[in-house]
Structures are given as structure tokens and as C-alpha cells.
N, C-alpha and C positions, 0 to 999 in steps of 0.2 A: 347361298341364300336364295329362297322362293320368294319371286315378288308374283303375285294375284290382282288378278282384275277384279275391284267391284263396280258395279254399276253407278252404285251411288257416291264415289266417290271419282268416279269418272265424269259424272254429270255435271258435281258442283265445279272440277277444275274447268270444265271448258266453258261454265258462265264465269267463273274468277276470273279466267284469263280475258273476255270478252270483256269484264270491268275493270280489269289491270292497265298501269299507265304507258307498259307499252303497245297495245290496241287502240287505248282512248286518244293517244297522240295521231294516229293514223286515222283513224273509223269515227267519219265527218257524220256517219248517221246516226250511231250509238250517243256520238259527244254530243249529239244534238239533243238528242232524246234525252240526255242526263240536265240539259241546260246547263252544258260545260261543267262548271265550279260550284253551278247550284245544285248541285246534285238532285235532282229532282227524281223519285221513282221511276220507274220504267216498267212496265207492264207485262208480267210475264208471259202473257200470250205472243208479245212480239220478238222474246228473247226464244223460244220453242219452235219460232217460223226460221231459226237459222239455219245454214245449211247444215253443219252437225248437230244438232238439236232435233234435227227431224226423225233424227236414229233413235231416237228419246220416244218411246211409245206411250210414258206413261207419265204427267204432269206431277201426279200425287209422287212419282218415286227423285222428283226435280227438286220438290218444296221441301223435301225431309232431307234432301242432301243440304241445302241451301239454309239450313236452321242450323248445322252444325257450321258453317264457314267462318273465318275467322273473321276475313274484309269486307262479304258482304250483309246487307240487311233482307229482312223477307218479310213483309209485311200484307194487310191487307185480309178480308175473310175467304173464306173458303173457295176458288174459284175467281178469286180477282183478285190474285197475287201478284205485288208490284216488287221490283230489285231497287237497291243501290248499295254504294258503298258506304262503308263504316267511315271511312274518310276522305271526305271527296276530293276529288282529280285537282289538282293544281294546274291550271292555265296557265298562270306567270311561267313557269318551268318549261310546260310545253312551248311558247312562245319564245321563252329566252334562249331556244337552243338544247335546254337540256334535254337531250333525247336519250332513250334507253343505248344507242350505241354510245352514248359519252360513260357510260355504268356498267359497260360490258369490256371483256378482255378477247384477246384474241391469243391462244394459246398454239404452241408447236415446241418440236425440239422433244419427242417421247418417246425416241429412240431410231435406230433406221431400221425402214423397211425392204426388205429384199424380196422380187421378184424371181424365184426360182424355179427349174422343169424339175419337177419329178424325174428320178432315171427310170 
């Protein structure tokens, strides 16, 4: 199977994942900007000053990834395009402990590896 790089769908995952719960449980500055639970827009010019987003040369090729996403929203006219999510971040979760490592596994056992010389 051929997996392919596109751009624009390389762009929209690494805003997904910047408004995904496990970033937002961490990333005091994002949550902040979302007003936690209130989900409040977020301006995309501050989401393109990120450190991989800077690799993004083109705003217009961000917004048209961001119209297809499934979680987030994209609003706002031409040039003053705000984000959020389709369904905002839960606090109580974050707060109570539930953390993305309580949702994740830790896998092993996929058979043994052998380090051996070439003769």
C-alpha cells in the first residue's frame, strides 16, 4: 500500500491535534484561549504562529483543510478566520484525572527480536 503526503491534509491534523483532548489537557495557552469548556473561537492567525504551522506558507491552503474536519469549526470572513471545536473540551475530565494516558494501552510481546552479525 502507497500512503501520500498531502498538504492539506497534513495541515488540518496538526490544528486537530492542537484542539484534541490530549494537547488541551496540557497546553495552559490554547485552553486558555478556548475559555476551557466555553469553547470560545480562537483566531487563526494565532493558531499559524505555532511552531509547526510556520511551515504553512499559505493561510488560504489551512482554511480549506479546516472546512473539511470532522471536530473542528472554521468560521469567521475572509481573512479573520476563528477555530474551535465541534464539541468542546471537557474540564470536569480533565480535572478528574481522566487523562489521555488512562485511554491509552501499552503494548509488547510481538514476537522476539534477535540481534545478529552478518558472517
Amino acid at each position: 500500500m502507497v500512503y501520500l503526503w498531502h498538504p492539506t491534509a497534513a495541515n488540518m491534523q496538526k490544528v486537530e491535534f492542537y484542539f484534541g483532548d490530549t494537547n488541551l489537557a496540557t497546553d495552559t495557552f490554547l485552553f486558555n484561549e478556548l475559555n476551557g469548556g466555553k469553547n470560545n473561537p480562537v483566531d487563526l492567525d494565532i493558531i499559524m504562529k505555532f511552531g509547526r504551522m510556520k511551515r504553512c506558507k499559505s493561510k488560504a491552503v489551512v482554511v480549506t483543510a479546516l472546512k473539511e474536519s470532522k471536530t473542528l469549526n472554521i468560521t469567521g470572513e475572509e481573512g479573520k478566520e476563528k477555530v474551535n471545536r465541534k464539541v468542546p473540551f471537557d474540564e470536569n475530565s480533565a480535572k478528574a484525572g481522566v487523562s489521555h494516558m488512562e485511554r491509552s494501552i501499552y503494548a509488547k510481546g510481538f514476537g522476539k527480536y534477535f540481534l545478529t552479525k552478518e558472517p
